[in-house]
MITOR-586832 format. One record per residue (C-alpha): x, y, z; residue in one letter. Coordinates in steps of 0.05 Angstrom, whole numbers, plus 5000, padded with zeros to 4 digits. Example, Ala and Ser with C-alpha at 12.3 -4.5 7.8 and 13.67 -1.06 7.14 Angstrom:
REM MITOR-586832
524649105156a527349795143s
***
This chain:
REM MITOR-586832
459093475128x451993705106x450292985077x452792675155x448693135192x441992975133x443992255145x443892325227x437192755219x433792185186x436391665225x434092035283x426392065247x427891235234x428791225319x423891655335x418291245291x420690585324x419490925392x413691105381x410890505345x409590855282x408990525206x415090575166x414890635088x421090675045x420390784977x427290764960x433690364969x437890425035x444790335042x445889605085x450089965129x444290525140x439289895149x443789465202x443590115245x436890135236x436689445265x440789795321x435490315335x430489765338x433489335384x436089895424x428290175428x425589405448x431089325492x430690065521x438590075538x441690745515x447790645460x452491155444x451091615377x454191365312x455491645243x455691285186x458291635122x453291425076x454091594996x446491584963x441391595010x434991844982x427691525007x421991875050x418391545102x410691515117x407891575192x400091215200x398991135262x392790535278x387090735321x389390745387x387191025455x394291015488x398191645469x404691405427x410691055477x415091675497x422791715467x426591545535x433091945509x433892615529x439192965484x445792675466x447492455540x440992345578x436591815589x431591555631x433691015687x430490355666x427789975722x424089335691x419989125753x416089855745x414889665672x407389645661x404189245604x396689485592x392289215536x390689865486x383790025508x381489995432x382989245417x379589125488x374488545466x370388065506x371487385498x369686745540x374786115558x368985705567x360985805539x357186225593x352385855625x349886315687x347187065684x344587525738x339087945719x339088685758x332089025760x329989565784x325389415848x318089655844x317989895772x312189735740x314289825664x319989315668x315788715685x314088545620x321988675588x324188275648x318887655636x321087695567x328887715580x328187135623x324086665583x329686735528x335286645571x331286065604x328185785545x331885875482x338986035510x339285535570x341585915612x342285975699x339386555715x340286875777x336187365808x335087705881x330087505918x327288105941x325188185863x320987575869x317287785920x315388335883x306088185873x306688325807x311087725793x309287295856x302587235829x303287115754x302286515750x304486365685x310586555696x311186175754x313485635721x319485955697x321586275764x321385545799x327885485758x331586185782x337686155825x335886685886x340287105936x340587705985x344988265979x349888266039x347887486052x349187076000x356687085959x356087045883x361987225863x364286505827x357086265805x355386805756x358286875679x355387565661x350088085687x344388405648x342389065680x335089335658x333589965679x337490645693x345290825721x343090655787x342589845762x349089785743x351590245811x348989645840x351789125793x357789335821x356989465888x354988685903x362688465864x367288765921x372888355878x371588095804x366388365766x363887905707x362388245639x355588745649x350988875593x345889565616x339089555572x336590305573x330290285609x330890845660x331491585659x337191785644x340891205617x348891475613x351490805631x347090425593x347590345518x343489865495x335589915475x331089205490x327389295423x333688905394x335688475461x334887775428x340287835376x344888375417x343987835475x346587245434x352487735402x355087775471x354587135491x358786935428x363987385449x362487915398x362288505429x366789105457x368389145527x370789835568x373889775635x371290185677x375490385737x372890265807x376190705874x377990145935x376290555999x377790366072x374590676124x377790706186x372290886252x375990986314x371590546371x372490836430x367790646483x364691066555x367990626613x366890876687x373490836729x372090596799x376890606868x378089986907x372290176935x366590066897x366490906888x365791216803x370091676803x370891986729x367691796663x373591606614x374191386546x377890776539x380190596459x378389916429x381389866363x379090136304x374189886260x375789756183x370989796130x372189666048x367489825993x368389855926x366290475886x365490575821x362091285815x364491725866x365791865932x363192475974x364492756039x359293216059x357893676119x351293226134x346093646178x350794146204x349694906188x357594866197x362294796135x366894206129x372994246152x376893646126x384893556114x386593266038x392692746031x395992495983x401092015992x401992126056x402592906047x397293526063x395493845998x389994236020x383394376069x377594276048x372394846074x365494866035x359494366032x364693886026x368593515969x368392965910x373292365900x371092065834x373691615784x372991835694x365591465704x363691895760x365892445726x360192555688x356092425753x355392875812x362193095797x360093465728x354793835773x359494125819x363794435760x368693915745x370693695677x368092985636x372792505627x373591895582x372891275630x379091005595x382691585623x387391335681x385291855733x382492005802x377992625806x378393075864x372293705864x370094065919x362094255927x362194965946x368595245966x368795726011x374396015966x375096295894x381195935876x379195265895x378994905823x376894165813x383793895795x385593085770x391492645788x393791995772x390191395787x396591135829x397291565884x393291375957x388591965981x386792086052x381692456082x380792546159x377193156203x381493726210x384093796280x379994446281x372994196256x366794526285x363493926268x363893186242x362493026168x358792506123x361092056081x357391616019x359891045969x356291155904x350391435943x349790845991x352290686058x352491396086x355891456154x358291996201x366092126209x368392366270x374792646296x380192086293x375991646238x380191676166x378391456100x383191176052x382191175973x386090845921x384290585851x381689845849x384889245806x377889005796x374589475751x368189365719x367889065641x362089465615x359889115550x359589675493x353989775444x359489975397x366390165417x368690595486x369991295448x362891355408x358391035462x361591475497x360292115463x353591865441x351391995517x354392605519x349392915466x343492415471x343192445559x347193075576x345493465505x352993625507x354694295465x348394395446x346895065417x342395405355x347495425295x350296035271x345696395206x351096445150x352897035129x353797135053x359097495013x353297974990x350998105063x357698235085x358698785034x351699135048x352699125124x
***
């Protein structure tokens, strides 16, 4: 009875590695029968259909297994048994499939043949790196590049004319105006975290692959330096380079448009001033930092009511509150108290700025539920709302604002890989942890003090 219950125990460790994906190695011989119910265990685990417990009496079964587990940034699939009777219902349209974040690699169908150069306006140290980045891509790559206009129109570059020449051959458009969504291959980004803010803000749908050059101040977003851009350049447009997908938050703001109407008699005679509703006005945007929904000028606090899915979690009351996605969390997000996560984390952030309460906590929930936030019924005053710092408007009484994660995130190109760029702007731009070591204390000392 002791060998059956030994047998069942390592069977059990066989079904538990092939459920979680791990590396089996036996070193010694198996019974067949022991290694066709393997087979079982394996199909049952691809298959995910729950099969009743056998035992197999099995005479000499002696061999050790070895778990290695391959870098990976999903956690390992979870067992979907539950004891000897339970398991979870299997519904296979809910299956999701998602690439493992750490074999995420760029790679092109077709040779790129367009980029869009981001930089920032009025800055005079990035005229000669952008001059230079565009007389490679021009000149020795061949390449379409795009630019906005406003940025020729910049003096500086107007009236060199030198460079002229080259900017005859640019592809120009306005932000707002002009839809390149189809024409362009990849971005470069020179300058700070605000660049590729506004990389993404002009892709309300696909983003192509975006490369950020640190040339700003603080740089968190942007790995790469412009010393080496020629040969880190023509890495990516070979399609050898790392790519992490940075999550995006689709918002909807609904604006209730309500309009003053006088109400006359047959008469000709005004009798009352009444408001008389429109519609309501819809507006998308596409976020990939955060979110915030501020008390604006009011000495007031905010007073705004907290959905999610559909049910009131909370009130907001403070300065206001923070919907941010694992990129933005290391934004304003970070200032208000809340904690850094990795942008491969599937996540929404919600943090409030200033709570008027000592038990109001930042807290994170899954990136699939739908937030809401609307004026509580209540509010002294109307509140404020920003997309990634842009396109602040008031929200009244009525007005809602819906927030979701996107299916278009944005492919950020990595310098190396998602987890040490990552960490390598947590101590180079935020000087994460950083602290005087410790003096060591001897064996001697210790026994003197």
């Amino acid at each position: 009875m002791g060998t059956l219950k030994q047998n069942a125990l390592k069977l059990r460790l066989l079904e538990t590695a092939f459920n979680t994906n791990a590396e089996i190695t036996v070193t010694h011989p198996i019974d067949p029968l022991a290694v066709s119910h393997i087979f079982v265990i394996a199909a049952r685990a691809r298959a995910a259909v729950a099969i009743p417990s056998v035992f197999f009496s099995l005479h000499s079964l002696f061999f050790s297994l070895s778990f290695r587990r391959t870098q990976s940034l999903h956690g390992p699939s979870p067992v979907t048994t539950f004891g000897p009777k339970a398991c979870m219902l299997q519904i296979p349209q809910a299956v999701m499939h998602i690439q493992d974040p750490a074999s995420q690699r760029l790679t092109w169908n077709k040779p790129p043949q367009s980029v869009l150069v981001i930089k920032k306006i009025q800055d005079a140290s990035l005229l000669q790196p952008f001059k230079e980045l565009c007389v490679f891509l021009t000149k020795v790559k061949n390449m379409i590049v795009y630019v906005e206009k406003k940025v020729l129109e910049d003096p500086a570059i107007s009236g060199d004319e030198n460079f002229g020449a080259i900017t005859k051959n640019f592809c120009t458009f306005r932000e707002d105006l002009d839809d390149i969504s189809n024409l362009v291959d990849f971005i470069i980004c020179l300058g700070g975290d605000g660049t590729l803010l506004y990389a993404s803000s002009l892709f309300q749908e696909s983003v192509p692959p975006v490369m950020a050059f640190h040339l700003g101040s603080l740089g968190f977003l942007t790995p790469f330096k412009f010393e080496t851009y020629q040969s880190q350049v023509t890495q990516v447009i070979e399609g050898n380079a790392a790519i992490v997908l940075r999550s995006r938050l689709k918002v909807r703001v609904f604006k209730e448009n309500w309009e003053k109407k006088a109400r006359v008699d047959d008469m000709g005679i005004i009798l009352t001033n009444g408001d008389v509703d429109c519609g309501r006005k819809v507006a998308q945007y596409q976020v990939l930092n955060e979110v915030v929904v501020d008390r604006g000028p009011s000495s007031y606090l905010s007073n705004v009511d907290l959905f999610l899915d559909g049910h009131l979690i909370t009130t907001v009351q403070g300065d206001g509150v923070i919907v941010s996605t694992p990129t933005g969390s290391t934004a304003y997000a970070v200032a208000a108290g809340a904690s850094m996560i990795h942008p491969n984390v599937p996540a929404i952030m919600i943090t409030p700025i200033c709570p008027h309460s000592l038990s109001f906590r930042p807290i994170v929930v899954p990136a699939g539920v739908e937030l809401k936030i609307m004026l509580s019924c209540d509010a002294r005053n109307t509140a404020w709302v920003s997309f990634d710092g842009r396109k602040r408007q008031e929200i009244c009484h009525g007005d809602s604002i819906t927030i979701t994660t996107s299916c278009f995130p944005v492919p950020s190109i990595c310098f190396r890989d998602p987890v040490n760029d990552w960490f390598e702007s947590l101590a180079q731009c935020l000087h994460w942890n950083v602290r005087k070591k410790q003096n060591y204390i001897s064996s001697e000392d210790e026994d003197t003090s």
